[in-house]
Biotite code that builds the C-alpha atoms (Angstrom):
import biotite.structure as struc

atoms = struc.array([
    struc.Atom([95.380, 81.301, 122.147], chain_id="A", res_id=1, res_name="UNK", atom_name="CA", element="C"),
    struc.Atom([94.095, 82.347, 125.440], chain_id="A", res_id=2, res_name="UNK", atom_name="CA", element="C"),
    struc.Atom([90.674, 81.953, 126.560], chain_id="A", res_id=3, res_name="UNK", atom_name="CA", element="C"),
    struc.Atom([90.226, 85.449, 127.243], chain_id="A", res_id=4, res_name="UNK", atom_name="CA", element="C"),
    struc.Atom([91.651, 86.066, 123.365], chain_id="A", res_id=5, res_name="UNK", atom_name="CA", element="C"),
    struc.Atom([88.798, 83.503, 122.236], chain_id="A", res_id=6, res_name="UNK", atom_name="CA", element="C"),
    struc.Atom([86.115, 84.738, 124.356], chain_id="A", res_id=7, res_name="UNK", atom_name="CA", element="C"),
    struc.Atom([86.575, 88.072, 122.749], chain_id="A", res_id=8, res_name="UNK", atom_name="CA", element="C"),
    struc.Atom([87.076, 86.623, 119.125], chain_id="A", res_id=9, res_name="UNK", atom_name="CA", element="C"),
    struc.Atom([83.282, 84.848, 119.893], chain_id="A", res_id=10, res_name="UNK", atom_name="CA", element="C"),
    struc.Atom([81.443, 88.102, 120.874], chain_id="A", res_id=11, res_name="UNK", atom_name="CA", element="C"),
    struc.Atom([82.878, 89.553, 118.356], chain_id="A", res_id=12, res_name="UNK", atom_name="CA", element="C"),
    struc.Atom([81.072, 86.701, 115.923], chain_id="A", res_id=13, res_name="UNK", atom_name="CA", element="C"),
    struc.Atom([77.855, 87.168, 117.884], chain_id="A", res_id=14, res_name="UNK", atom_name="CA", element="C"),
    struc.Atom([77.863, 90.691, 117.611], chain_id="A", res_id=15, res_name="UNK", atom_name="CA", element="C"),
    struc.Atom([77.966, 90.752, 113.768], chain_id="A", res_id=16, res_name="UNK", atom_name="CA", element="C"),
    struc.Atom([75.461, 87.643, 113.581], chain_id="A", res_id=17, res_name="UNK", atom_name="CA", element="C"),
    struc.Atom([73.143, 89.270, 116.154], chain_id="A", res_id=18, res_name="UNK", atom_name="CA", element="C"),
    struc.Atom([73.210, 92.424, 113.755], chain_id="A", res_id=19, res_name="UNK", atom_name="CA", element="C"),
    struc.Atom([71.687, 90.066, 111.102], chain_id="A", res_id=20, res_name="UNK", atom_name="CA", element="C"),
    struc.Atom([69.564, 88.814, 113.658], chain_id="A", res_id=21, res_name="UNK", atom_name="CA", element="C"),
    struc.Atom([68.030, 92.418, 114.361], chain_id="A", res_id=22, res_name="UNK", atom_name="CA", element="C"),
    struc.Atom([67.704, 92.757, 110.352], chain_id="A", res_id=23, res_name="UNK", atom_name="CA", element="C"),
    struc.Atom([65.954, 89.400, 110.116], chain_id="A", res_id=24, res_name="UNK", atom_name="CA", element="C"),
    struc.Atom([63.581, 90.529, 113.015], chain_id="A", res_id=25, res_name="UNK", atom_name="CA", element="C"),
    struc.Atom([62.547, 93.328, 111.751], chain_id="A", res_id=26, res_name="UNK", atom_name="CA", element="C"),
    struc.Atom([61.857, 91.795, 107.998], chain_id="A", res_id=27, res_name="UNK", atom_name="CA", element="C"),
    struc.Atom([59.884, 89.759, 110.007], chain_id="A", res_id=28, res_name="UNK", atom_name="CA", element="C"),
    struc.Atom([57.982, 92.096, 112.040], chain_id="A", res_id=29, res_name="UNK", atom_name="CA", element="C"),
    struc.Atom([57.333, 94.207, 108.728], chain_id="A", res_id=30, res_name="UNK", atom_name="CA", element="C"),
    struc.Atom([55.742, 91.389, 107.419], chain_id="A", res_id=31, res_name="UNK", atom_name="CA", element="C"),
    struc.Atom([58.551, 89.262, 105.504], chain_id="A", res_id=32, res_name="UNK", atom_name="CA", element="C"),
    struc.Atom([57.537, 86.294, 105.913], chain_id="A", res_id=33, res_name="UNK", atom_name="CA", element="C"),
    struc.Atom([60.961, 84.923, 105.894], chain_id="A", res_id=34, res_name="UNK", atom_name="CA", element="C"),
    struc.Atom([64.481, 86.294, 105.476], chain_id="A", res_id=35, res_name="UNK", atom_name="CA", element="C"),
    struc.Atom([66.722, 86.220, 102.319], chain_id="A", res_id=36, res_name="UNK", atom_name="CA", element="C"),
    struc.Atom([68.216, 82.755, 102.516], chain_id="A", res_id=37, res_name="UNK", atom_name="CA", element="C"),
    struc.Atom([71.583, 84.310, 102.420], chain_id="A", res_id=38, res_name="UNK", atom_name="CA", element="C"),
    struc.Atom([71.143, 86.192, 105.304], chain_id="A", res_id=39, res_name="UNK", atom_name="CA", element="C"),
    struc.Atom([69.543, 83.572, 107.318], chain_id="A", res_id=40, res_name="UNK", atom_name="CA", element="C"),
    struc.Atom([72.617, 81.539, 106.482], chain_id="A", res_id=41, res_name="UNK", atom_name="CA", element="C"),
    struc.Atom([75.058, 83.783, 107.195], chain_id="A", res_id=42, res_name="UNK", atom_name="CA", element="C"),
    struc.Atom([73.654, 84.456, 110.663], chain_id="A", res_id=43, res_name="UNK", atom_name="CA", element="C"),
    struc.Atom([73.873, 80.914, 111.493], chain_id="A", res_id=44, res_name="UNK", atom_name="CA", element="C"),
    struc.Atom([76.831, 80.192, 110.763], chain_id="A", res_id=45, res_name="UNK", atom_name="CA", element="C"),
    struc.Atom([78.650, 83.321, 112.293], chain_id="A", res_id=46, res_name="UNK", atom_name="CA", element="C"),
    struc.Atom([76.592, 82.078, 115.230], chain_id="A", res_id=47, res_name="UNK", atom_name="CA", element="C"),
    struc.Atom([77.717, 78.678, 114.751], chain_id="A", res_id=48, res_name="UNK", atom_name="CA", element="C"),
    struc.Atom([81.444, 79.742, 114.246], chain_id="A", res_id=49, res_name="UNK", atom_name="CA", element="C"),
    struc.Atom([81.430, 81.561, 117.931], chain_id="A", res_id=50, res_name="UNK", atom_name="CA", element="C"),
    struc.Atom([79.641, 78.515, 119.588], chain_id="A", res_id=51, res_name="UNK", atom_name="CA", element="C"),
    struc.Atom([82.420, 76.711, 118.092], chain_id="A", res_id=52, res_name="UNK", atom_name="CA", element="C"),
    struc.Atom([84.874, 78.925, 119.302], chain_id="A", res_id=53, res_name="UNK", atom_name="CA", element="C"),
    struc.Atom([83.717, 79.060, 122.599], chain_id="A", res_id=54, res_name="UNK", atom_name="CA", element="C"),
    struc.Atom([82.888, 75.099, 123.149], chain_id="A", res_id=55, res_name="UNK", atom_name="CA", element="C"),
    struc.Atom([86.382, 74.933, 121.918], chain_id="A", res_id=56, res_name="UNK", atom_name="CA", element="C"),
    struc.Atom([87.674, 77.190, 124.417], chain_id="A", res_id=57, res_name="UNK", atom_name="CA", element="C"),
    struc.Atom([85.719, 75.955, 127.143], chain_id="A", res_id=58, res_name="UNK", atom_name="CA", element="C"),
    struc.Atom([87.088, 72.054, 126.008], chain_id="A", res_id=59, res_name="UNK", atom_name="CA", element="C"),
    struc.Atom([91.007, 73.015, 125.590], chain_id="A", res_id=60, res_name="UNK", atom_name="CA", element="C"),
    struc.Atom([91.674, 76.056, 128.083], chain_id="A", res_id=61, res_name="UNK", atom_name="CA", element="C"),
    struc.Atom([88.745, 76.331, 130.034], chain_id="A", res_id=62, res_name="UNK", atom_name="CA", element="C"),
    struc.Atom([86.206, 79.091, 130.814], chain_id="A", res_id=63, res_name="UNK", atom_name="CA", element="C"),
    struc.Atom([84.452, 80.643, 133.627], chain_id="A", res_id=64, res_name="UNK", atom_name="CA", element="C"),
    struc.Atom([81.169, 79.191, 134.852], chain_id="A", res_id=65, res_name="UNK", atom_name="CA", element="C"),
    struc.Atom([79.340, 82.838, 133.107], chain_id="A", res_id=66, res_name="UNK", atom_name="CA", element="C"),
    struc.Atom([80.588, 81.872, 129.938], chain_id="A", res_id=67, res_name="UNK", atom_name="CA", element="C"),
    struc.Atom([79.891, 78.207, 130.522], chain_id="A", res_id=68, res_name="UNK", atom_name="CA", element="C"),
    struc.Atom([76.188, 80.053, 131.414], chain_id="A", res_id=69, res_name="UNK", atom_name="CA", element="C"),
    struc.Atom([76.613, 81.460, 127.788], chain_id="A", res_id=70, res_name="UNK", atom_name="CA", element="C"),
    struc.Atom([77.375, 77.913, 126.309], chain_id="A", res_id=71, res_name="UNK", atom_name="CA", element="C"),
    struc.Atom([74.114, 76.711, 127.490], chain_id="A", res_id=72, res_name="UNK", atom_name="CA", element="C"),
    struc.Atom([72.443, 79.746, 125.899], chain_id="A", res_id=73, res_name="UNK", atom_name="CA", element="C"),
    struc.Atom([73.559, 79.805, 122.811], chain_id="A", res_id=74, res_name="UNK", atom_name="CA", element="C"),
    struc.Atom([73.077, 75.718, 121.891], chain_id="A", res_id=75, res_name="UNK", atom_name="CA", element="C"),
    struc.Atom([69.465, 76.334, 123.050], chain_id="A", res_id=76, res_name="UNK", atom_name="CA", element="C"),
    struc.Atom([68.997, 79.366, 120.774], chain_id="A", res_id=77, res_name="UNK", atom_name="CA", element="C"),
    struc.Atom([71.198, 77.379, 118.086], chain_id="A", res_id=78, res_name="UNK", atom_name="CA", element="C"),
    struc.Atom([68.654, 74.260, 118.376], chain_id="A", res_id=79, res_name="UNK", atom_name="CA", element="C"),
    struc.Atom([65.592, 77.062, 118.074], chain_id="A", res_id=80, res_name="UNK", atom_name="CA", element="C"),
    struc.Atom([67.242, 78.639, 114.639], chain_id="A", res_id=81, res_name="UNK", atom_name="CA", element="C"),
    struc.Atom([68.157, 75.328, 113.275], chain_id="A", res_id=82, res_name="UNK", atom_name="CA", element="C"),
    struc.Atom([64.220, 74.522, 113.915], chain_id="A", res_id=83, res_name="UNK", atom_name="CA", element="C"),
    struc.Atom([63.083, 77.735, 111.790], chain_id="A", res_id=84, res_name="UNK", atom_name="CA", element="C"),
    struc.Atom([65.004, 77.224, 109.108], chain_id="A", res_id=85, res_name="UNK", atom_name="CA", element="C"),
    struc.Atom([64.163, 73.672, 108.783], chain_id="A", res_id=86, res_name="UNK", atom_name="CA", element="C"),
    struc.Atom([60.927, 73.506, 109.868], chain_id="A", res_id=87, res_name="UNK", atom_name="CA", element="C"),
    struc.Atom([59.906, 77.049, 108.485], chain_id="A", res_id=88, res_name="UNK", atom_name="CA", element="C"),
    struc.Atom([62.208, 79.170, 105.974], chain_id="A", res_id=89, res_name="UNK", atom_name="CA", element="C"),
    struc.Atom([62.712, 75.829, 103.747], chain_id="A", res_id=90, res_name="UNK", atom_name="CA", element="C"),
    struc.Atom([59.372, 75.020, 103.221], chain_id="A", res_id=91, res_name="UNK", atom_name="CA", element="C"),
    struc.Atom([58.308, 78.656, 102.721], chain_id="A", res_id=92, res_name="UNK", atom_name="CA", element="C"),
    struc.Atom([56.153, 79.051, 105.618], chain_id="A", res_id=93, res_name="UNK", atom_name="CA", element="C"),
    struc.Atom([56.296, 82.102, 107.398], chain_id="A", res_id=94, res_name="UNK", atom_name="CA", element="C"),
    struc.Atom([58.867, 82.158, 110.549], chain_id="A", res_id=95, res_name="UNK", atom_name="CA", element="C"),
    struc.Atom([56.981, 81.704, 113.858], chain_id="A", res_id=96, res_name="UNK", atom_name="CA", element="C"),
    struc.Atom([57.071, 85.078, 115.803], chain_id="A", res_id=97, res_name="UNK", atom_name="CA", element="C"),
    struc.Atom([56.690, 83.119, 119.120], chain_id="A", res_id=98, res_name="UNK", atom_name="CA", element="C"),
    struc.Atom([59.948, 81.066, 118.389], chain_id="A", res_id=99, res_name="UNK", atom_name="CA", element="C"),
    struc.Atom([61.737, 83.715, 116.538], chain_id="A", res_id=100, res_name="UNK", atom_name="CA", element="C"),
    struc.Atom([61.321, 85.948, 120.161], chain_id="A", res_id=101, res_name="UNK", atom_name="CA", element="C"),
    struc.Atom([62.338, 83.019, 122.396], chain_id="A", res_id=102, res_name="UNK", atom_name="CA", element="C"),
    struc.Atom([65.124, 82.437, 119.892], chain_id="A", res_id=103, res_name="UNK", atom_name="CA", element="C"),
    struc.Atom([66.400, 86.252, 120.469], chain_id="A", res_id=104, res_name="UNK", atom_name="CA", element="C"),
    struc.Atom([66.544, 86.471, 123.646], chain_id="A", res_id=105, res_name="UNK", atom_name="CA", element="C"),
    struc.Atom([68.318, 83.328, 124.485], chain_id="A", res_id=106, res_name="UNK", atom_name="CA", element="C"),
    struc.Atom([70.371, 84.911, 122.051], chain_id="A", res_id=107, res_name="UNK", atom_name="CA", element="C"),
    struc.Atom([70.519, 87.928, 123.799], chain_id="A", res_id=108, res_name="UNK", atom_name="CA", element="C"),
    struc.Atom([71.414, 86.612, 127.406], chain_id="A", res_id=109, res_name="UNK", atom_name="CA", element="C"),
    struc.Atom([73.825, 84.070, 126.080], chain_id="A", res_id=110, res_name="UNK", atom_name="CA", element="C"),
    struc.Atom([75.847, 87.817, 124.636], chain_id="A", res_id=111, res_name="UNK", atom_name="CA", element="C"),
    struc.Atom([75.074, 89.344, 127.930], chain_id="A", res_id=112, res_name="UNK", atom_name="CA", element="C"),
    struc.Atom([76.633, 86.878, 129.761], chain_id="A", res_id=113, res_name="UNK", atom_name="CA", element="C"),
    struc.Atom([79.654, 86.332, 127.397], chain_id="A", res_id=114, res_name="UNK", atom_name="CA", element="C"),
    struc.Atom([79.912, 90.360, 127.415], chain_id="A", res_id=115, res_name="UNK", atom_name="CA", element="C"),
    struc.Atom([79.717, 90.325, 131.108], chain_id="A", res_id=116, res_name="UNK", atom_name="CA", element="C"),
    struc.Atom([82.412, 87.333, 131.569], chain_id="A", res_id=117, res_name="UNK", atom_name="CA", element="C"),
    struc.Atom([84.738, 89.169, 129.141], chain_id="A", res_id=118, res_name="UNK", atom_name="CA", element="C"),
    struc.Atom([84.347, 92.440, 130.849], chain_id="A", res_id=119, res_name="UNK", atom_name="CA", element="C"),
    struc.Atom([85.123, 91.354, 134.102], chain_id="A", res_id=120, res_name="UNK", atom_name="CA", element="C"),
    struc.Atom([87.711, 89.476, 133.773], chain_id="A", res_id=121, res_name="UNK", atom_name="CA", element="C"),
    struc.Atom([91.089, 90.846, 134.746], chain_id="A", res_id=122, res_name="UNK", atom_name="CA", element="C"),
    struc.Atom([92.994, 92.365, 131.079], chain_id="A", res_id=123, res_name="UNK", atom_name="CA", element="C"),
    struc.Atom([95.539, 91.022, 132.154], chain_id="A", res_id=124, res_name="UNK", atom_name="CA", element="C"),
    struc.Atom([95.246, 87.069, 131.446], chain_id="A", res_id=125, res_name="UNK", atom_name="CA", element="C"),
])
């Protein structure tokens, strides 16, 4: 598989785990104190699968420094969900707004930048 190919495969995980994300937020914002545990988990690990993926494309094929950029992102925002739900959502404590906004938009520039590799790369690869 191409890197390009896995790149795309990635934000495509992202995407659907950042819609989660969004629901989660807005639980949370509505005064949830925490998510349905079978959301949170499946967030995480669609999250998890397209670090994977791209760590695993970045390892075998290689990646462009944006998406490299991205890597970076997205293990910080990993280490920062990983820390709510086993800090917070396990022990039934409400989810940390402060943390759950840094979270997002680590998140969010980690997709940007993935988006923005993707996109301007050549389709030709």
């Amino acid at each position: 598989m191409q890197s390009y190919s896995m790149l795309q495969v990635a934000s495509v995980l992202f995407g659907i785990a950042a819609l989660g994300g969004l629901v989660m937020a807005g639980m949370r914002f509505n005064g949830v104190p925490h998510p349905p545990a079978w959301l949170a988990m499946v967030h995480g690990l669609l999250a998890a699968a397209g670090l994977t993926l791209l760590i695993y494309a970045a390892a075998s094929v290689g990646v462009p420094l944006m998406a490299q950029i991205a890597i970076v992102c997205f293990v910080i925002a990993a280490i920062g969900g990983a820390a709510m739900n086993l800090l917070f959502h396990w022990k039934q404590l409400p989810l940390p707004i402060p943390l759950m906004i840094i979270h997002a938009l680590l998140a969010v520039v980690g997709f940007v930048l993935l988006l923005a590799c993707i996109y301007g790369q050549s389709h030709t690869q």
